[in-house]
C-alpha positions in Angstrom: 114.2 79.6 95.2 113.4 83.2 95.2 116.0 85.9 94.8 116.1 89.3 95.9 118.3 92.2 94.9 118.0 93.3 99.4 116.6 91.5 102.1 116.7 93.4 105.1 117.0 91.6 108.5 114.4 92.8 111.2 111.2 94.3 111.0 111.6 97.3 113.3 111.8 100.7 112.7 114.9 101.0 110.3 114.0 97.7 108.9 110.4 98.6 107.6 111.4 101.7 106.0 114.5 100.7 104.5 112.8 97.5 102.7 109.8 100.2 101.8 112.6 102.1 100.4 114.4 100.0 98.5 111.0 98.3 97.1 110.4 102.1 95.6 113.8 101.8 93.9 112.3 99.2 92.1 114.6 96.6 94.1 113.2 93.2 94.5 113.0 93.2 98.2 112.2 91.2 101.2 111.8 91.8 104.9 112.6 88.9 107.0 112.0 89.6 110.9 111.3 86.7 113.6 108.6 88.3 116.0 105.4 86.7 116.5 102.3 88.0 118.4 100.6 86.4 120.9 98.6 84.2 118.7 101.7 83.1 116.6 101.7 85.2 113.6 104.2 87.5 112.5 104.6 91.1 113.7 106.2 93.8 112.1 107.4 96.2 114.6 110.6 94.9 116.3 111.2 95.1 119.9 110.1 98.8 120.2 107.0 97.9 118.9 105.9 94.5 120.3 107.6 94.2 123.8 109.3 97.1 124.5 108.2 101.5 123.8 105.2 100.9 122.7 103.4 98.0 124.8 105.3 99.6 128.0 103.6 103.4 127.2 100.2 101.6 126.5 100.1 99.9 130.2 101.8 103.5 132.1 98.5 105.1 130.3 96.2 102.7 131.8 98.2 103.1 135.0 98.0 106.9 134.3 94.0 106.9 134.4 93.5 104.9 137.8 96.7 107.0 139.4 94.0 110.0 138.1 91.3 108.2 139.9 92.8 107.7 142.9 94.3 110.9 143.4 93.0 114.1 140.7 89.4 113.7 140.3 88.9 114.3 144.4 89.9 118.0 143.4 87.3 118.0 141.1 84.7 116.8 143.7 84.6 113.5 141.5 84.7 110.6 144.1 84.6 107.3 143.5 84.5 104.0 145.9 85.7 100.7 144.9 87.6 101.5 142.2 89.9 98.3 141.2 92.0 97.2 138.5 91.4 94.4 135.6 94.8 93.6 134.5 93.5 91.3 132.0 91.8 94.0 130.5 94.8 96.4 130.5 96.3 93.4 129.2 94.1 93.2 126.3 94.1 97.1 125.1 98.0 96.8 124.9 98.1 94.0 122.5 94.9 95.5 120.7 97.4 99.0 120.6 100.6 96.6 119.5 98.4 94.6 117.3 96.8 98.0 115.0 100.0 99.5 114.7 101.8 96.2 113.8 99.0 95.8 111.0 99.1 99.4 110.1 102.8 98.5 109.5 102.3 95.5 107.6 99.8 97.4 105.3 102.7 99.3 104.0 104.3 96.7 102.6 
């Protein structure tokens, strides 16, 4: 069994950095945190970073652009018919958001 002068519980933003700190103190240190992304691997993050801030601002910019669309660009003299939405898509730039900064996280480590 491995020991470890801290292990910090949770991966989210105090989490991270405190195990990043103590690991400069020259503690032996773990970071234990039970998120998972979609495809089952571990995320870094907490719930700020993987289903709550970030993921929600990621999906109000998409919503920001068509809202734009809709509404803005005809004061521009920019108009545009059948505009529609692919949530999927939306969908898929959120995790792809979640999924850089989780890994930018986990680089730190």
């Amino acid at each position: 069994m491995d020991k470890y002068d801290v292990v910090v519980i949770g991966g989210g933003p105090g989490g991270y950095v405190a195990a990043i700190r103590a690991a400069q103190l020259g503690l032996k240190t773990a970071c234990v945190d039970e998120w998972l992304d979609p495809k089952g691997n571990p995320a870094l993050g907490g719930v700020c970073l993987n289903v709550g801030c970030v993921p929600s601002k990621a999906l109000l910019d998409s919503s920001h652009h068509y809202h734009r669309l809709q509404h803005e660009f005809a004061d521009h003299g920019i108009h545009v018919k059948g505009a529609s939405l692919d949530v999927a898509r939306m969908m898929a730039r959120k995790e792809k958001v979640c999924t850089t900064l989780t890994g930018g996280i986990a680089a730190l480590f």
